[in-house]
C-alpha positions as MATLAB code, in Angstrom:
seq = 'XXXXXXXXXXXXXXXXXXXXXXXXXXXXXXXXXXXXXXXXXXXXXXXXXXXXXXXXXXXXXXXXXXXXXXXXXXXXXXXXXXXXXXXXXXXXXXXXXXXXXXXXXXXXXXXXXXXXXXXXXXXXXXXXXXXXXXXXXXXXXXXXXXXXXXXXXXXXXXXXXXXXXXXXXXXXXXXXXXXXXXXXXXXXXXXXXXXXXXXXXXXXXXXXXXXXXXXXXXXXXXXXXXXX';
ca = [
     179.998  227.655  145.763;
     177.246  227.689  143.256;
     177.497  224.586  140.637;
     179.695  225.308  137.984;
     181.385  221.600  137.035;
     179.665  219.047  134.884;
     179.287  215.257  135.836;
     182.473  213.292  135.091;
     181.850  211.040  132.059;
     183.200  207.524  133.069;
     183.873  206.012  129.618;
     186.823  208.285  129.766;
     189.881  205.872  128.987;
     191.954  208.012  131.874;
     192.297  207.296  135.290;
     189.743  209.438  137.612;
     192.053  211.206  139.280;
     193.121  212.545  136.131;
     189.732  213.357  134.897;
     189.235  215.009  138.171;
     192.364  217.054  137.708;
     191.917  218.490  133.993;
     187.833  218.829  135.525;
     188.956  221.284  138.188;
     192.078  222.802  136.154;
     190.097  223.784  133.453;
     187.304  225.262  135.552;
     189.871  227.602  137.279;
     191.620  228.562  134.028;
     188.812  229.793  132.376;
     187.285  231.451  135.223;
     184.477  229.206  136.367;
     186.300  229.017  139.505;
     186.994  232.572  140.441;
     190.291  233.418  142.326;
     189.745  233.161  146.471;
     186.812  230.791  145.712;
     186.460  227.852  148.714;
     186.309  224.314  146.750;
     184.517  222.436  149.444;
     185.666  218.257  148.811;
     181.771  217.354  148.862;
     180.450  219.781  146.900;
     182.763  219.399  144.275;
     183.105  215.386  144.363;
     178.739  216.100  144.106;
     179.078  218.139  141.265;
     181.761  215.540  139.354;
     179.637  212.401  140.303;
     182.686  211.195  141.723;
     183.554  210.378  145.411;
     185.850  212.687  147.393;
     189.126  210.969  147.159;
     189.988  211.891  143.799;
     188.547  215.168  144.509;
     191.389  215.240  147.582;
     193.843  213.958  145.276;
     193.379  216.607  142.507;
     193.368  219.471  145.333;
     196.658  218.006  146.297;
     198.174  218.248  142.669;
     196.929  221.499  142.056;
     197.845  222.970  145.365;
     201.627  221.887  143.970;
     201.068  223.216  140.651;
     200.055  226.795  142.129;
     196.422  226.486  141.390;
     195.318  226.259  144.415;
     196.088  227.358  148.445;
     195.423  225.639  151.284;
     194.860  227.114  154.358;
     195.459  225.502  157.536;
     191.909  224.983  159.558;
     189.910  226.472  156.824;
     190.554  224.603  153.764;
     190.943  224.508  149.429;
     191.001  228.035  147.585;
     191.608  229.149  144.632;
     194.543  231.131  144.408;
     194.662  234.313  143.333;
     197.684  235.893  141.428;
     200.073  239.217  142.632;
     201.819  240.881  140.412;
     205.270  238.604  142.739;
     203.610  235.525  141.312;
     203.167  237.340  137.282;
     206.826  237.982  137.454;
     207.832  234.660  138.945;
     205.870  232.654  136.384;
     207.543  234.669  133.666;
     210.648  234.652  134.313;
     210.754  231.094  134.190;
     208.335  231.369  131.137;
     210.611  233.395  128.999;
     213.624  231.169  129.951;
     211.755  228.089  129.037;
     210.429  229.597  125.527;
     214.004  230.737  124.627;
     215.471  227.156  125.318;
     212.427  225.331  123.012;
     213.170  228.541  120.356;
     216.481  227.214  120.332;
     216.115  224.249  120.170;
     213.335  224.336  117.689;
     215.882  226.369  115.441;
     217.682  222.839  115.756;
     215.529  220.043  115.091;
     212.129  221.593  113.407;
     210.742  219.749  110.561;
     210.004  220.926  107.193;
     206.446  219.889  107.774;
     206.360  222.123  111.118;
     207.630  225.216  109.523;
     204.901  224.715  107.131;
     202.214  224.372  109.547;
     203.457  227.642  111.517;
     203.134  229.290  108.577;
     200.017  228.531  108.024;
     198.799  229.152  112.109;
     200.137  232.681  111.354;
     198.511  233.443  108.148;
     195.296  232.397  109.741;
     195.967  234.833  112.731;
     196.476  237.272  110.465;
     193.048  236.798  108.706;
     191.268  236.650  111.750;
     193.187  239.908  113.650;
     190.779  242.499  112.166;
     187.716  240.721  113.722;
     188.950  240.710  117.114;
     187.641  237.475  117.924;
     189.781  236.711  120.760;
     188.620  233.176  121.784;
     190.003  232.333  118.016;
     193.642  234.760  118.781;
     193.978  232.555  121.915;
     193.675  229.381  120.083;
     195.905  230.148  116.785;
     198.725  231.898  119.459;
     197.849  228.575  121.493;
     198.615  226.334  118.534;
     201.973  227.912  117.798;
     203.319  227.895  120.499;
     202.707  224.215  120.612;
     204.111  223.517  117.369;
     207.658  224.978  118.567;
     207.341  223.077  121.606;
     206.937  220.022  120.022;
     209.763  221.068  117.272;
     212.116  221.137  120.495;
     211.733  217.233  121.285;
     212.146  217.683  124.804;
     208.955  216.491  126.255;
     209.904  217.374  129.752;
     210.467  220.917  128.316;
     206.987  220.745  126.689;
     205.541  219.484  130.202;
     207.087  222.441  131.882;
     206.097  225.183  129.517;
     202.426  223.507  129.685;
     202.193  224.250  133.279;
     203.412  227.509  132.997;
     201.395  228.401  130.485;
     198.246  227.320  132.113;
     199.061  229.132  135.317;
     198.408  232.621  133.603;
     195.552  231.457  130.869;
     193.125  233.261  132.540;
     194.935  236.655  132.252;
     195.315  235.591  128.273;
     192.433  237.437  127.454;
     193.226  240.587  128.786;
     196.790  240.758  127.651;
     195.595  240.267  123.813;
     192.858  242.548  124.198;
     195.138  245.485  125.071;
     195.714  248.121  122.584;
     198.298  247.037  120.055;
     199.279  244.172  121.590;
     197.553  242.393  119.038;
     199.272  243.798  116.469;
     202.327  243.449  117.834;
     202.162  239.504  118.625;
     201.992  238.767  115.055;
     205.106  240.634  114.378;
     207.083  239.036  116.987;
     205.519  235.557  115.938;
     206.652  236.637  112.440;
     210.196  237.476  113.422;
     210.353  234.144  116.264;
     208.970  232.035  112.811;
     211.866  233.619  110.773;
     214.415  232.906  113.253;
     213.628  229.489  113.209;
     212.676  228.881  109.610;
     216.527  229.897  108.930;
     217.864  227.482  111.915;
     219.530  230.747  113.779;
     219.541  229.493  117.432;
     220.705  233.273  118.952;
     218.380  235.008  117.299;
     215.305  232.540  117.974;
     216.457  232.221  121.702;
     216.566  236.051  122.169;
     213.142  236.737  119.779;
     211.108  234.214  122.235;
     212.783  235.841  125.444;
     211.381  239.355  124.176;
     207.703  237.959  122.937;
     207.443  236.360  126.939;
     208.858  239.643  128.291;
     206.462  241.621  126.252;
     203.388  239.609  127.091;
     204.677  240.187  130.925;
     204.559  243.903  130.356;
     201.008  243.838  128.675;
     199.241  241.841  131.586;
     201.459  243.452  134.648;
     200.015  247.048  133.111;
     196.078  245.386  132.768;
     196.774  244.658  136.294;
     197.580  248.192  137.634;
     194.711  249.814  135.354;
     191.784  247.671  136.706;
     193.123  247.310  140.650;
     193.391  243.271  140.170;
     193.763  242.161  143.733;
     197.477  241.589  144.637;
];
C-alpha cells in the first residue's frame, strides 16, 4: 500500500481512536483507499504516527460499519460494494430519509426552512457549472438540515452511516445525465412538502429521491463493469 494518510495531529481534543477512525473512514470514502486494498496494521499506524492499537481498534469499528472485510489468515481489506450491498444500503436509506422527512414536516424550525431555501437556491446557481465537488456539498448540507429538523439524533447517527457507506459512488450518480437536474426538483418538491408540515407527502417525496438516487448509481454500475 503506497502512503496515502497524513500524520495524526495530536492537539486534536478527541480520543485517538477516534481520530484514527474518521483518518481511515475518510480515506476510504473518498477513494484514497481503493476497494480490495490490504490495510496492513503497521503500515498504516506508520503512516498516522500512531501505534497499532488504535489502528486495530478502528479496523474493528469499520469492519462493523461495512467499511471494511476481514479475512481469516490474510487480514484488513477494503470492501468493495455489489450491486446486493447498493440495494441493501438503500433500502434502509430510503426508509430512514422518509421517517426524518416526516418528522421534519413535524418539528422544523422557521429558521431551518429558511436555510434550505437558501442551500437550494445556491444549488441552483451552481448546477450550470457542473462543479460537482460543490453539488455534493450543497445536496450534503440539506440533507443535514432535515436530519437535524427531525430531532432524533439516533436517526441522524443512522442516516450518517448510511450515507457514508455509498459517498464514494456520490460522484458518479450526480454526474449522470439528468440526474442533476432532476435532484433539484425532487429537493424542491421534498422542501415544499415540508415547508407546508404535510408528513405523507414529505415521507413518500424522500422515499422516491433515495429510490431514484438507487436507480442512477445501480445503472453507473452496469455501464462501467464495477466489480460485483
Amino acid at each position: 500500500m503506497e502512503k496515502r494518510l497524513s500524520p495524526i495531529q495530536l492537539e486534536n481534543y478527541k480520543p485517538l481512536r477516534e481520530i484514527v477512525l474518521e483518518a481511515l473512514k475518510d480515506a476510504i470514502v473518498n477513494g484514497k483507499l481503493k476497494p480490495g486494498e490490504r490495510l496492513m496494521e503497521q503500515q498504516v499506524a506508520e503512516e498516522l504516527c500512531v501505534s497499532r492499537t488504535p489502528v486495530r481498534e478502528a479496523i474493528r469499528k469499520l469492519e462493523i460499519e461495512g467499511f471494511i472485510i476481514i479475512v481469516p489468515r490474510k487480514g484488513a481489506y477494503v470492501s468493495d460494494v455489489s450491486l446486493k450491498d447498493i440495494a441493501q444500503v438503500f433500502e434502509v436509506r430510503a426508509a430512514m430519509e422518509a421517517l426524518a422527512a416526516g418528522l421534519a414536516a413535524q418539528r422544523i424550525s422557521d429558521e431551518q426552512l429558511g436555510v434550505l431555501e437558501k442551500k437550494l437556491a445556491e444549488v441552483e446557481s451552481v448546477a450550470e457549472s457542473l462543479d460537482l465537488d460543490s453539488i455534493i456539498q450543497f445536496d450534503t448540507d440539506f440533507h443535514e438540515i432535515i436530519y437535524n429538523a427531525s430531532k432524533n439524533d439516533r436517526l441522524v447517527q443512522i442516516l450518517h452511516n448510511l450515507r457514508e457507506q455509498i459517498q464514494r459512488y456520490r460522484t458518479t450518480s450526480l454526474a449522470s445525465p439528468g440526474r442533476l437536474k432532476d435532484t433539484i426538483k425532487e429537493h424542491r418538491e421534498l422542501l415544499e412538502a415540508i415547508s407546508t408540515r404535510d408528513v405523507t407527502l414529505a415521507q413518500r417525496v424522500a422515499k422516491e429521491h433515495i429510490e431514484n438516487a438507487e436507480g442512477t448509481i445501480v445503472e453507473a454500475f452496469k455501464e462501467k463493469s464495477f466489480s460485483l
